[in-house]
Backbone as CSV, one residue per row, in Angstrom:
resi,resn,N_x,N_y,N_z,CA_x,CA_y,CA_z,C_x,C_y,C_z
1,UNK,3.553,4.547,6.224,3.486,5.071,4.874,2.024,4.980,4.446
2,UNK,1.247,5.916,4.704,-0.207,5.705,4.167,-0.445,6.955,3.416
3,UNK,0.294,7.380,2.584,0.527,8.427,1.415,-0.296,8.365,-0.139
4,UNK,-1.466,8.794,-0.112,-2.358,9.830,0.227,-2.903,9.144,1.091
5,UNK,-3.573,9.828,2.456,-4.181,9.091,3.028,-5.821,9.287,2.410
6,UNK,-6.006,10.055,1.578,-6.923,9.940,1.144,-7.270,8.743,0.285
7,UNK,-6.277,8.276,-0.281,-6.680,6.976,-0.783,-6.458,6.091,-0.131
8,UNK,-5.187,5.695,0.816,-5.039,4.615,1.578,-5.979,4.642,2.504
9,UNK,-6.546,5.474,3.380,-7.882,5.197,4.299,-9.271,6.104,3.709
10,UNK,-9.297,5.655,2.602,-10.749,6.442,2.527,-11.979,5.308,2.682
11,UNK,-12.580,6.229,3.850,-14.181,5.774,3.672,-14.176,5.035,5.228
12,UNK,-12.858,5.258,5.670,-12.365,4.398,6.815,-12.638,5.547,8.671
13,UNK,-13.361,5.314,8.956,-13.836,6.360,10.615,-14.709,7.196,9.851
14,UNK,-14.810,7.262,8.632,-15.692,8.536,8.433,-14.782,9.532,7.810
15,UNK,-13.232,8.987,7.249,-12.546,9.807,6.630,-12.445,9.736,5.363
16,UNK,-12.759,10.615,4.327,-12.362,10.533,2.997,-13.644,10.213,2.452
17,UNK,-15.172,10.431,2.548,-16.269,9.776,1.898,-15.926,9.255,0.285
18,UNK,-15.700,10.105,-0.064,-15.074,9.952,-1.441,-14.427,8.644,-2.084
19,UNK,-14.593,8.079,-3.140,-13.324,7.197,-4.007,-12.373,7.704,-4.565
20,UNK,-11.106,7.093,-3.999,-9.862,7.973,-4.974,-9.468,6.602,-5.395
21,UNK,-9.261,6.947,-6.654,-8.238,5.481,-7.449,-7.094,5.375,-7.617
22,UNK,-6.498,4.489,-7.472,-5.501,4.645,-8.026,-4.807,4.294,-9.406
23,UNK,-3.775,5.530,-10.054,-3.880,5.704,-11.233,-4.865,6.177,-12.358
24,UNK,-5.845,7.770,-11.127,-6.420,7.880,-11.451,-6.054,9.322,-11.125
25,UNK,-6.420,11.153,-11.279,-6.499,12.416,-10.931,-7.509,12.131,-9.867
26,UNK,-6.214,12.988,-8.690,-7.225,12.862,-6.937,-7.827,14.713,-7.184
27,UNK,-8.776,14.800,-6.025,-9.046,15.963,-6.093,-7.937,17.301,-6.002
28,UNK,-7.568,18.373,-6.809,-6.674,18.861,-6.921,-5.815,18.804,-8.320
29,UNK,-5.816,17.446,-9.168,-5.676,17.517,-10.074,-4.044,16.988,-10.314
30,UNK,-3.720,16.346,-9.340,-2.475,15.745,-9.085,-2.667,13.750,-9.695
31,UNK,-2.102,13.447,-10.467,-2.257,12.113,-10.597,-1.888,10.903,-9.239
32,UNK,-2.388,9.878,-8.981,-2.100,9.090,-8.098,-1.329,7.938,-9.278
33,UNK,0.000,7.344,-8.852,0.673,6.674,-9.664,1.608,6.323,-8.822
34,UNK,2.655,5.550,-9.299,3.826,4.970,-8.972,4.910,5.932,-9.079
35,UNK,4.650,7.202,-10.147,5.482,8.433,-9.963,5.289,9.493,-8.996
36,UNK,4.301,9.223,-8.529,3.557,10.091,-7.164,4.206,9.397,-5.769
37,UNK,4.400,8.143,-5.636,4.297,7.544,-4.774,6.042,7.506,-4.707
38,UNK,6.883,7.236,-5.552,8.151,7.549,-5.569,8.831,9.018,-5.461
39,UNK,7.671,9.895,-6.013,8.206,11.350,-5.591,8.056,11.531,-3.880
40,UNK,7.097,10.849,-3.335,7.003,10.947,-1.732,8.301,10.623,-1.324
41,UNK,8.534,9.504,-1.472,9.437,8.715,-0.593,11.182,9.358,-0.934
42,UNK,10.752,9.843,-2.062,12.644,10.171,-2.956,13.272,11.641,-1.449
43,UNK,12.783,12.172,-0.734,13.214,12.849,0.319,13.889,11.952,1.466
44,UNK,13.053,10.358,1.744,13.222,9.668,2.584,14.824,9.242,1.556
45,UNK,14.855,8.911,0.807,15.944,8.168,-0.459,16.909,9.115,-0.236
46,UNK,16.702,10.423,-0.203,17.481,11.046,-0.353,18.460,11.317,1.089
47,UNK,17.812,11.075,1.821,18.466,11.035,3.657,18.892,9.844,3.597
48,UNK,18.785,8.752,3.101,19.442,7.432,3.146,20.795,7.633,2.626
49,UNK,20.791,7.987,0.890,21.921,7.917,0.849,23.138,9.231,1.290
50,UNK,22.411,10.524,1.635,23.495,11.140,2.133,23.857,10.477,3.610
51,UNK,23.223,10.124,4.649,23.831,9.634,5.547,24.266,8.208,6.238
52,UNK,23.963,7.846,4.757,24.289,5.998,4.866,23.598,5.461,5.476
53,UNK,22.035,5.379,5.983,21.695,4.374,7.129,20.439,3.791,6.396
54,UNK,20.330,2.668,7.010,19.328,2.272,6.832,17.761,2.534,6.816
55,UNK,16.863,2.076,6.308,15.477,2.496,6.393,14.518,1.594,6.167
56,UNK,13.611,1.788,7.401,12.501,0.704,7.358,11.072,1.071,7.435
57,UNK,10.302,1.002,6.571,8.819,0.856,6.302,7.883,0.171,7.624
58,UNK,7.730,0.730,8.730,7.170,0.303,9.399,5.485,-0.080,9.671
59,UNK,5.649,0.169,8.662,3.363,-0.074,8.146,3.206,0.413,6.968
60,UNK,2.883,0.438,5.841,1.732,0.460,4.893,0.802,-0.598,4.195
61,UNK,-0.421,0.093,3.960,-1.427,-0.697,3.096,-2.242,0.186,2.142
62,UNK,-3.236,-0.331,1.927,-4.744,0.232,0.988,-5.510,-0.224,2.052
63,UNK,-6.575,0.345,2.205,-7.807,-0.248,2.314,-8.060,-1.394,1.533
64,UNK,-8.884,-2.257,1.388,-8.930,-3.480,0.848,-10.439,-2.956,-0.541
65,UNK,-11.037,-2.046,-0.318,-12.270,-1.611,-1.214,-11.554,-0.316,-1.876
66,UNK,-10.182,0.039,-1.744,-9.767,1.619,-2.678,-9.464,0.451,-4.175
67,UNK,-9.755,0.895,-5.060,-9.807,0.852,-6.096,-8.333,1.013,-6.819
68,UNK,-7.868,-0.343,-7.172,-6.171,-0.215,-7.395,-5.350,-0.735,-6.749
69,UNK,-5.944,-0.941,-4.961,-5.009,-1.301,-3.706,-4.272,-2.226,-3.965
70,UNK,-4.074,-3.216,-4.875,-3.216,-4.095,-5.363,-1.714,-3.728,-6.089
71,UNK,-2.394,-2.779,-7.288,-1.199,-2.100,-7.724,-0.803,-1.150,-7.107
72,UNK,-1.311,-0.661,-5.939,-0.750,0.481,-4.858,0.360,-0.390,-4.320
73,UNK,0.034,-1.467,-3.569,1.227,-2.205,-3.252,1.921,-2.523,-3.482
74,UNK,1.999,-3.166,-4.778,2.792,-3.658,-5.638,3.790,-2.528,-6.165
75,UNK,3.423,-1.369,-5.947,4.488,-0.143,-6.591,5.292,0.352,-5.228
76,UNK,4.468,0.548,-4.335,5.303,0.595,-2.798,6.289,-0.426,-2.969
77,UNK,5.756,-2.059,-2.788,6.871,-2.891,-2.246,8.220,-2.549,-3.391
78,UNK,7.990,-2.384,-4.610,9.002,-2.662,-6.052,9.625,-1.099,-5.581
79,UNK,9.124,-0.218,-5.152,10.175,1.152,-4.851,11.177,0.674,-3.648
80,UNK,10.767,-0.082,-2.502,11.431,-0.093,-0.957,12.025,-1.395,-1.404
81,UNK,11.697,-1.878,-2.890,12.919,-2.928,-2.352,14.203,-2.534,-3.439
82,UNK,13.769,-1.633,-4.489,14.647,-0.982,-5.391,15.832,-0.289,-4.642
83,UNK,14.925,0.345,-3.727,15.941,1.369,-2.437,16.874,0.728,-1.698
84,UNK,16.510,-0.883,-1.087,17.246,-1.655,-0.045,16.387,-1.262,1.013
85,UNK,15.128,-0.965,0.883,14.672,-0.737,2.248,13.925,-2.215,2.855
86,UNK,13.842,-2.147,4.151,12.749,-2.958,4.774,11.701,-2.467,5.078
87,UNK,10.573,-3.360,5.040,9.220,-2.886,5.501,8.556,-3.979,5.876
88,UNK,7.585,-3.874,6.218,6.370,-4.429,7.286,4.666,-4.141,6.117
89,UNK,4.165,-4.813,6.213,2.943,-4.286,5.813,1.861,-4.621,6.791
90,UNK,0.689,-3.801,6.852,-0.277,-3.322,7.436,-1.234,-3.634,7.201
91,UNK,-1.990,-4.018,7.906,-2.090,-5.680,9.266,-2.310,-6.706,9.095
92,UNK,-2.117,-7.984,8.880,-2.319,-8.822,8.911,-3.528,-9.216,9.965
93,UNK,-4.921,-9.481,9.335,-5.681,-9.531,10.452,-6.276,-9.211,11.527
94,UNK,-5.820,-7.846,11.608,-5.874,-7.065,12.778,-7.570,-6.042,12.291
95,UNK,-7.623,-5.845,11.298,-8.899,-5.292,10.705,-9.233,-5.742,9.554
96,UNK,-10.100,-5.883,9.289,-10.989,-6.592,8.088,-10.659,-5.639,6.621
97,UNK,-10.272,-4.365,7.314,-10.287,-3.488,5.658,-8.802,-3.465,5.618
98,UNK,-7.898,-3.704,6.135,-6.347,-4.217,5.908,-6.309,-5.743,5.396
99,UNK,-7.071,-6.534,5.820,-6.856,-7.770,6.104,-6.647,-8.826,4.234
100,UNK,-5.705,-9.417,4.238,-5.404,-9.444,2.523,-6.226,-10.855,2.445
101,UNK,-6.955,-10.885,3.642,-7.724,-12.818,3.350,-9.325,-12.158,3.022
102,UNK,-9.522,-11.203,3.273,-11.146,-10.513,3.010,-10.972,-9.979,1.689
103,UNK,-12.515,-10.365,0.861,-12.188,-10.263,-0.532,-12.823,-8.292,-0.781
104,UNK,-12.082,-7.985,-2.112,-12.330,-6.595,-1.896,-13.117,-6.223,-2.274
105,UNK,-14.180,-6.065,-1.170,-15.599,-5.960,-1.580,-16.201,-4.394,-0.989
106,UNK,-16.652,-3.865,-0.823,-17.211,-2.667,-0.054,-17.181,-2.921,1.331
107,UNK,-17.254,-2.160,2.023,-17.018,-2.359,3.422,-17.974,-3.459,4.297
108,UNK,-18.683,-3.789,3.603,-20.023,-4.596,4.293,-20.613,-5.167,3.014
109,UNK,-20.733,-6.775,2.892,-20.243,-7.401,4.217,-18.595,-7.973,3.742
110,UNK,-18.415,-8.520,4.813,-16.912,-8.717,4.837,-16.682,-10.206,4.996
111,UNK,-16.135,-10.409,3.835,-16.215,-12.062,3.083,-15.224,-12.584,3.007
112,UNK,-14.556,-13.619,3.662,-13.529,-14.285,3.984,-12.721,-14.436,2.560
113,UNK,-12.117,-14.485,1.179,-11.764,-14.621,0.092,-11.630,-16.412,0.680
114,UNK,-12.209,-17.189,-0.204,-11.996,-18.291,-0.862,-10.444,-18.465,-1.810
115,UNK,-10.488,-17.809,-2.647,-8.922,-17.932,-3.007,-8.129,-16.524,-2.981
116,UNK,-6.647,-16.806,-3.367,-5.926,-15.552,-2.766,-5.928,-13.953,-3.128
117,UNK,-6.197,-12.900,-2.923,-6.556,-11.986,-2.998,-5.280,-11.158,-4.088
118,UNK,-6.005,-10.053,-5.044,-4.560,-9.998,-5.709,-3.907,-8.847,-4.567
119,UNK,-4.210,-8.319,-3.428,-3.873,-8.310,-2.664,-2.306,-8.706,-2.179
120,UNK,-3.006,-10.099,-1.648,-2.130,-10.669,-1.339,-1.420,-11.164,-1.839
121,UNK,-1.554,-11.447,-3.218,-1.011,-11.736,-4.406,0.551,-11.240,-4.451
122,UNK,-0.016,-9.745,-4.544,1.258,-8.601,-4.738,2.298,-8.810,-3.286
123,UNK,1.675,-9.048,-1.822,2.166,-8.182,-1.094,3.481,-9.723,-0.953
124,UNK,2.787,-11.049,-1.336,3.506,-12.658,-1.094,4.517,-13.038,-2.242
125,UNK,4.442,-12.187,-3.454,5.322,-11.833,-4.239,6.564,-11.217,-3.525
126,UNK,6.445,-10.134,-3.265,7.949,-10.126,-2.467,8.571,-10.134,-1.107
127,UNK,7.535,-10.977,-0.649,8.100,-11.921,0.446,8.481,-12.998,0.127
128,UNK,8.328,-13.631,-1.099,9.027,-14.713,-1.286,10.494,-14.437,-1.994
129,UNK,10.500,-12.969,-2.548,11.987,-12.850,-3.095,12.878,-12.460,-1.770
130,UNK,12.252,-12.183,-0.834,12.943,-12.350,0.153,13.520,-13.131,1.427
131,UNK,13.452,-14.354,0.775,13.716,-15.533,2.070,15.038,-15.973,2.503
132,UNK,15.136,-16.339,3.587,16.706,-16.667,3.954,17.046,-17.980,3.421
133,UNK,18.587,-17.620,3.187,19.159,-18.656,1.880,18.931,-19.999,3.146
């Protein structure tokens, strides 16, 4: 789920030079929001419940420098768990501009966060509403 990818990877290989915010008009003139981000997925919602099955989020994030990436997450996780879906988020450590322990700084340099990122804030919020009894 990296929907826009213009905002979820911008600035990332050389894609997207640009800043897109979120909760902000992307180029085109379309708002980026939590009603944007639920109009994506409501097709996926909509194959769930006509054919009963389950659905799982197998990766999303922000970049850690898009502007918002906190409340980007925070509106992803609160839609997929509204739905009953499962998901995964994208990466733990595996890159520095995913990574929710690097503070969100511009791409360089890349600074370990001292305390917890709202980041990670959002993403440990509902992993903790989800623990086994």
């Amino acid at each position: 789920m990296s929907t826009p990818h213009a905002f979820t990877h911008q600035q990332v290989g050389g894609n997207n030079p640009d800043a897109i915010s979120y909760n902000a008009t992307m180029p085109g003139g379309t708002l980026l929001n939590k009603a944007y981000v639920r109009s994506y997925l409501q097709r996926i919602r909509d194959f769930q419940l006509a054919f009963r099955v389950p659905v799982y989020i197998g990766e999303f994030s922000a970049v850690r420098w898009a502007d918002g990436a906190a409340q980007y997450l925070t509106d992803c996780t609160s839609i997929f768990e509204e739905f009953g879906w499962d998901w995964t988020y994208h990466a733990y450590r595996e890159y520095d501009g995913w990574s929710l322990e690097i503070q969100n700084l511009p791409r360089s340099p890349v600074t370990k966060a001292t305390v917890e990122t709202d980041r990670a804030t959002a993403i440990r919020y509902w992993l903790n509403q989800n623990l086994s009894p």
